[in-house]
C-alpha distance (Angstrom), angle and dihedral (degrees) to the residues before:
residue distance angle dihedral
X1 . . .
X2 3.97 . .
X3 3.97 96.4 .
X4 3.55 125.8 -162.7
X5 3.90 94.5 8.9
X6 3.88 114.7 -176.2
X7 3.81 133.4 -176.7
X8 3.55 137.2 171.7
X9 3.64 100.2 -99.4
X10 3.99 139.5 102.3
X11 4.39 107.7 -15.4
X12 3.67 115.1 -105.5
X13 3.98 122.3 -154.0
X14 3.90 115.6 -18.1
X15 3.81 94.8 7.6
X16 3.70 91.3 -65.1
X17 3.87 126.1 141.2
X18 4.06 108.4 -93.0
X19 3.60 115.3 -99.1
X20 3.51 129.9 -172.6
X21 4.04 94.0 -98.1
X22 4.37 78.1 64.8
X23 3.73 87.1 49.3
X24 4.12 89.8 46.8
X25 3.15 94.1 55.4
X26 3.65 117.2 36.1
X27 4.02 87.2 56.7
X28 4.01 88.6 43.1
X29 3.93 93.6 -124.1
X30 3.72 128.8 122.8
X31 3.87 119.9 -96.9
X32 3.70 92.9 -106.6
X33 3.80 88.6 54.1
X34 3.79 87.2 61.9
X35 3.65 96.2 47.6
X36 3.90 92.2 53.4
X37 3.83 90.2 51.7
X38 3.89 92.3 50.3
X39 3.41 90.0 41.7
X40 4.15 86.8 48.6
X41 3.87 98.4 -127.3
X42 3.73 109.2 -179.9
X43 3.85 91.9 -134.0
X44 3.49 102.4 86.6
X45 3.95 133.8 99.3
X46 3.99 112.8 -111.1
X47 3.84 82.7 -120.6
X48 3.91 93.6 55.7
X49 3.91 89.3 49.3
X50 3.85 91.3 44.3
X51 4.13 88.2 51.7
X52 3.65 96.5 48.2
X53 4.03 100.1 37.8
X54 3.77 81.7 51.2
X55 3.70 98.6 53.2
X56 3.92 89.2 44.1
X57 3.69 91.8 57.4
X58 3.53 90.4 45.5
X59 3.71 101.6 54.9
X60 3.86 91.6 36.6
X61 4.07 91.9 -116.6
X62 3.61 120.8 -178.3
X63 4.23 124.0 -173.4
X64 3.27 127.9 -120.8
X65 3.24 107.6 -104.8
X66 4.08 94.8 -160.7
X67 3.88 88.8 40.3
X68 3.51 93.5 51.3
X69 3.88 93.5 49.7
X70 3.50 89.0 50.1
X71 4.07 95.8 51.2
X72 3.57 74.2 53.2
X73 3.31 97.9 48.3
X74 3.73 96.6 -142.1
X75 4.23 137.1 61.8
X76 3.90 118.8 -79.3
X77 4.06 86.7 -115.8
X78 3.62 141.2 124.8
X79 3.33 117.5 -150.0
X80 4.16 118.6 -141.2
X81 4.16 107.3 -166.6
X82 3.71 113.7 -169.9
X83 3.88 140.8 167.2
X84 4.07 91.6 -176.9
X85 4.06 111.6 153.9
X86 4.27 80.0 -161.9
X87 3.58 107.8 75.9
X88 3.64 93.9 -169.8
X89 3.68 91.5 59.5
X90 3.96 79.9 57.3
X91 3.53 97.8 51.6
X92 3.89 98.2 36.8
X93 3.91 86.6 59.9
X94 3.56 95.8 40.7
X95 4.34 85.5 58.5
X96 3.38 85.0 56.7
X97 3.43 109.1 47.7
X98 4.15 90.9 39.2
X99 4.12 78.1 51.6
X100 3.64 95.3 59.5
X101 3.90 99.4 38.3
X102 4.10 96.4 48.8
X103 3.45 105.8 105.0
X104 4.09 94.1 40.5
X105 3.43 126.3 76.1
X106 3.60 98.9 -108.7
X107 3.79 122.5 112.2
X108 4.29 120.8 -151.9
X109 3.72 116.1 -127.8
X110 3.79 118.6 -161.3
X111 3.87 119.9 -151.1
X112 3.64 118.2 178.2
X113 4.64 104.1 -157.2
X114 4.25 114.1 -170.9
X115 4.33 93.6 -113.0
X116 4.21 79.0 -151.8
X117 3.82 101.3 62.8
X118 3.49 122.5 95.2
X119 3.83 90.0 -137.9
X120 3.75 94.3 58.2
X121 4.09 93.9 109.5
X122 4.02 88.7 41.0
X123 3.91 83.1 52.1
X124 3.44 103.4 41.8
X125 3.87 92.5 50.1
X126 4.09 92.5 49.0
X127 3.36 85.2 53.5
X128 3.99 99.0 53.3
X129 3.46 94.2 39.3
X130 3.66 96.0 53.6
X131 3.97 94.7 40.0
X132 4.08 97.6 33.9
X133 3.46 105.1 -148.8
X134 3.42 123.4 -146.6
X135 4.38 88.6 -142.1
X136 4.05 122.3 -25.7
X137 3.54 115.0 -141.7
X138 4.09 109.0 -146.3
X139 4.08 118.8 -148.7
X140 4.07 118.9 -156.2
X141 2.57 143.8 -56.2
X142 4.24 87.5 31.2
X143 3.46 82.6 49.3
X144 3.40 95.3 80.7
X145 3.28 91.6 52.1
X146 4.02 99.4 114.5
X147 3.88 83.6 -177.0
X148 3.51 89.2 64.6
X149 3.82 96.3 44.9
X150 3.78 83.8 57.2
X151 3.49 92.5 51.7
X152 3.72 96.4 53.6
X153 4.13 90.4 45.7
X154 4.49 89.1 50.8
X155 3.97 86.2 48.7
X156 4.20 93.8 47.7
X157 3.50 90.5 -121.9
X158 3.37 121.0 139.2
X159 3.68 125.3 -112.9
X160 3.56 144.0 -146.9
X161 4.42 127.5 173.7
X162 3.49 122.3 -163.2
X163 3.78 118.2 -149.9
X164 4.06 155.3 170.1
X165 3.76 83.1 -135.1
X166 3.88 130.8 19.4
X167 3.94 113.7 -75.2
X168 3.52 103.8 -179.1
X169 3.64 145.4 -13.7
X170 4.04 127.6 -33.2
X171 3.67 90.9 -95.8
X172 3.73 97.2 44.6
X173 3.56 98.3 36.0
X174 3.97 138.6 75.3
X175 3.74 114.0 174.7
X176 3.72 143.9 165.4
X177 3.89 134.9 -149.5
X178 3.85 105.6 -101.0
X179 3.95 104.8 152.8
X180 3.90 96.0 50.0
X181 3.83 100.0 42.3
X182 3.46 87.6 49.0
X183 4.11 94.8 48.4
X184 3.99 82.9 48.0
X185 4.00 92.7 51.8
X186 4.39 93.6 54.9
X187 3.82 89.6 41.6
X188 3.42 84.9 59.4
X189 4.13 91.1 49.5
X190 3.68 81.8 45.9
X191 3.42 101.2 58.1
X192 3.98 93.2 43.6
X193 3.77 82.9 68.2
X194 4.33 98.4 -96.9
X195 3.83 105.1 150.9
X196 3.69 98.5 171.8
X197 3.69 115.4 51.1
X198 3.72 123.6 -178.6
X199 3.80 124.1 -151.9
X200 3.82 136.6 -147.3
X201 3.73 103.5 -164.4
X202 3.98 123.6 -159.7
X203 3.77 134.9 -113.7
X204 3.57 117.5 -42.7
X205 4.07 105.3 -109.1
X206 3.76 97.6 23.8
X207 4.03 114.0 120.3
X208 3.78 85.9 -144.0
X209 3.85 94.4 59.9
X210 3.84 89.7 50.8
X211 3.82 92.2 53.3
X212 3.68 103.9 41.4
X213 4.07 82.0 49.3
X214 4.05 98.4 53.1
X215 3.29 85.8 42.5
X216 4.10 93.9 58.4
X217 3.87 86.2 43.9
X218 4.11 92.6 47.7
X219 3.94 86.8 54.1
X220 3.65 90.4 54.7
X221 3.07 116.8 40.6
X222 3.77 85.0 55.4
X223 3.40 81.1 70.3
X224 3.28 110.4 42.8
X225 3.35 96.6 -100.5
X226 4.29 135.7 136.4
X227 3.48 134.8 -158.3
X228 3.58 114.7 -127.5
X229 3.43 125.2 -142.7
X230 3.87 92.6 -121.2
X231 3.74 95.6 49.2
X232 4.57 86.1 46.3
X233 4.01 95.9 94.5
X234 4.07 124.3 -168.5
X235 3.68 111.2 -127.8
X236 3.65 134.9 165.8
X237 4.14 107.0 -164.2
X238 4.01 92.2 -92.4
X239 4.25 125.4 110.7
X240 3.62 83.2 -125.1
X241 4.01 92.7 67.2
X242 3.74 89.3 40.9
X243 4.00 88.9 57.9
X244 3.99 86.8 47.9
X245 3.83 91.0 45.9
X246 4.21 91.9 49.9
X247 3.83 92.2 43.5
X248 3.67 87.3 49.9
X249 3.73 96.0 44.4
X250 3.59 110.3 35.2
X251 3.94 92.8 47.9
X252 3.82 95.9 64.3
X253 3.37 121.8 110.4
X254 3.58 95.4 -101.0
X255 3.71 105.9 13.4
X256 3.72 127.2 -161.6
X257 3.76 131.6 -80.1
X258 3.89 95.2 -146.2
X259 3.45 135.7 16.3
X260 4.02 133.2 -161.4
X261 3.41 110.6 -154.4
X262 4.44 118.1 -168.8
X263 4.05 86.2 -126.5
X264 3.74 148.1 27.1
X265 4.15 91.9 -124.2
X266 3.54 89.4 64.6
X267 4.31 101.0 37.7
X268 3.92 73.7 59.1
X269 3.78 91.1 55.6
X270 3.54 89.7 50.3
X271 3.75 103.3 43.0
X272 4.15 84.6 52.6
X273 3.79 88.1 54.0
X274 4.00 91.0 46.7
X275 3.92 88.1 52.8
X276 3.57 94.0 46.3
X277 4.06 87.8 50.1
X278 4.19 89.6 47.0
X279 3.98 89.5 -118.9
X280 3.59 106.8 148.2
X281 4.26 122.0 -128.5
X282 2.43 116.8 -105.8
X283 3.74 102.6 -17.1
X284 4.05 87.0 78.4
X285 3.39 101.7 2.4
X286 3.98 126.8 43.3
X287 3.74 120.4 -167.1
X288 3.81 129.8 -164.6
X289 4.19 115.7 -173.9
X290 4.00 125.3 -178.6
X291 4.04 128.6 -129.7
X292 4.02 90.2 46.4
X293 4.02 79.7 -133.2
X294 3.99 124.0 169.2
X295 3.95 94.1 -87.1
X296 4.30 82.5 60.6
X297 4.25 92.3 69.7
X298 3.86 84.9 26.9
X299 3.43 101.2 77.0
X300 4.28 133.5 50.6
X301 3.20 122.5 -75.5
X302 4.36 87.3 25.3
X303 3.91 105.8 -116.9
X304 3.67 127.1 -98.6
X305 3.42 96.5 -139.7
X306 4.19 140.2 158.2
X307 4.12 110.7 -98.5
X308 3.48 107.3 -129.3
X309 3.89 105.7 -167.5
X310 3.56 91.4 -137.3
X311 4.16 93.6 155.1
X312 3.47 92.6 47.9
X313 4.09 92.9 47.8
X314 4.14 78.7 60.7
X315 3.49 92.1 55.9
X316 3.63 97.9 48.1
X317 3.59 93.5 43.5
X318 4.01 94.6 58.6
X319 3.57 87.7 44.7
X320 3.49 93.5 47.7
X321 4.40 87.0 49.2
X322 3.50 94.4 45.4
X323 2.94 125.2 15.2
X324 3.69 95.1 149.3
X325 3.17 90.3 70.9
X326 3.69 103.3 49.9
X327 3.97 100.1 68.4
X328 3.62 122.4 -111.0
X329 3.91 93.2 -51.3
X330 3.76 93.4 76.8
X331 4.04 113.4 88.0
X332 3.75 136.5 -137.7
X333 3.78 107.6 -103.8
X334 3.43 119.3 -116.3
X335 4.28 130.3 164.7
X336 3.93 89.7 -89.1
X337 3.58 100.5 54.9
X338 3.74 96.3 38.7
X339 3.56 93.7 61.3
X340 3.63 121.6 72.5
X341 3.63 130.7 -169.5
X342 4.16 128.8 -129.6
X343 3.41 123.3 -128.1
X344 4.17 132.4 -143.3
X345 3.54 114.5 -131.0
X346 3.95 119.4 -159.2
X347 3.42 120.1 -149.5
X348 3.77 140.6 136.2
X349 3.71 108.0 -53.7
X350 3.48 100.4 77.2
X351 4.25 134.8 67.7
X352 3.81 127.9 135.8
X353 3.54 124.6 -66.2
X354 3.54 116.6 -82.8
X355 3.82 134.0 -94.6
X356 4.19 102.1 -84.8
């Protein structure tokens, strides 16, 4: 219980700052009663809550944030853990997360860990126990990390995993649809008339990679199509690999007339390469990226890319972590509403292949 809360609001008795005895007993409950409604326990009657929410606007109360964190016995924080090499996947999340949380009391806190060292679950657990989390929300690749899952469940904080494919449980898990938005993206090339489709593939070890690149397979082999090793392209979500990839791609001997490429950083690495070379997009050249991030309608022709709902995966992950501290709008998780779908987004950098 958060005793002897003050704020700077309305004046209770005397002139004096409101505390929670003034709260107590203007709505004629006990003190504890008042602590489990500002602390949003679910064991109250409507007509307690609507008593002592009434009585708090009244009197102008405000908690304590430090008393009520140590009632709690633990920061008002959520904790967001990431190894990302795209920062505005980072940021994109982070938007949606702070979106969800901004009328609560909690506060993010972003932690970046090295997914390589072999201290990353001694680090990750110094961390929590010095900063006690209410939940920590994990990004990929850590995300699939089950280690790490573990670690958050032994500590008792809660946990959520973002993903290109479910991870975990409905409560633990917030994923999105990689492999069949991708599929639906190189039919589409397929059916424009595109025969030879390059690919820039992902980081080796990321879930995300994996999916976008069974996807691309799935789409076409349904057509009767292969991937040749020449047109296969490493990649690792920076310009600089898309650059690599185009050189690569566009100086073969016969070159291909579309190209998928696992993010929007690198289809800008390629489209800079296909300038440079004079090969028109999309009237030679069409170009699909994934994430349908600022740098797609930020570059000439804009990119037809895949939306990945990255913000709104941020959302639904804090409500998903806690929810009991988000007021009554906040949902229960369950599979449907952890899972959200991608999108394709048409724009200019795609047409059929040209006349050969």
């Amino acid at each position: 219980m958060a005793a002897q809360d003050k704020g700077p609001g309305g004046k209770g008795p005397g002139g004096k700052q409101p505390t929670i005895n003034d709260v107590a007993a203007l709505a004629g409950v006990s003190k504890k009663t008042v602590s489990r409604v500002i602390n949003r326990s679910e064991f109250l009657t409507d007509k307690t809550r609507t008593a002592v929410e009434q009585a708090i606007e009244q009197l102008g109360f405000v908690p304590n944030p430090q008393a009520r964190a140590l009632a709690f016995r633990r920061n008002f924080l959520i904790a967001l853990l990431h190894d990302n090499p795209n920062a505005q996947t980072v940021l994109n999340f982070q938007r949606g997360v702070l979106d969800a949380i901004k009328d609560s009391d909690l506060a993010l806190l972003v932690r970046p860990v090295d997914r390589g060292s072999d201290k990353l679950l001694d680090d990750v657990r110094t961390f929590l126990e010095k900063q006690r989390p209410i939940g920590a929300m994990l990004l990929p690749p850590i995300s699939e990390n089950d280690d790490l899952a573990r670690l958050c469940e032994d500590l008792g904080v809660r946990y959520v995993r973002i993903g290109s494919a479910p991870l975990d449980d409905a409560k633990h898990c917030i994923s999105s649809n990689d492999r069949e938005v991708v599929a639906e993206a190189v039919r589409g090339l397929v059916e424009l008339g595109h025969r030879r489709i390059g690919f820039v593939r992902g980081p080796a070890g990321f879930r995300s990679a994996a999916e976008r690149e069974k996807g691309f397979r799935e789409a076409l082999a349904e057509a009767g199509l292969d991937l040749p090793p020449e047109l296969n392209a490493p990649g690792n979500y920076r310009y600089t690999a898309g650059v690599e990839a185009g050189e690569t791609l566009l100086s073969l001997a016969a070159p291909p007339t579309a190209i998928f490429c696992s993010n929007d950083e690198m289809a800008a690495g390629v489209m800079s390469v296909a300038h440079g070379k004079s090969i028109k997009v999309p009237g030679e050249l069409s170009i699909i990226g994934f994430d349908d991030s600022p740098t797609a309608t930020h570059i000439w022709p804009a990119l037809s890319t895949v939306r990945w709902p990255i913000r709104e995966m941020g959302v639904r992950a804090a409500q998903t972590l806690v929810p009991d501290f988000l007021g009554p709008g906040a949902k229960a998780a369950d599979e449907a509403s952890t899972i959200l779908a991608s999108t394709f987004v048409a724009r200019q950098s795609v047409a059929p292949p040209p006349a050969r």
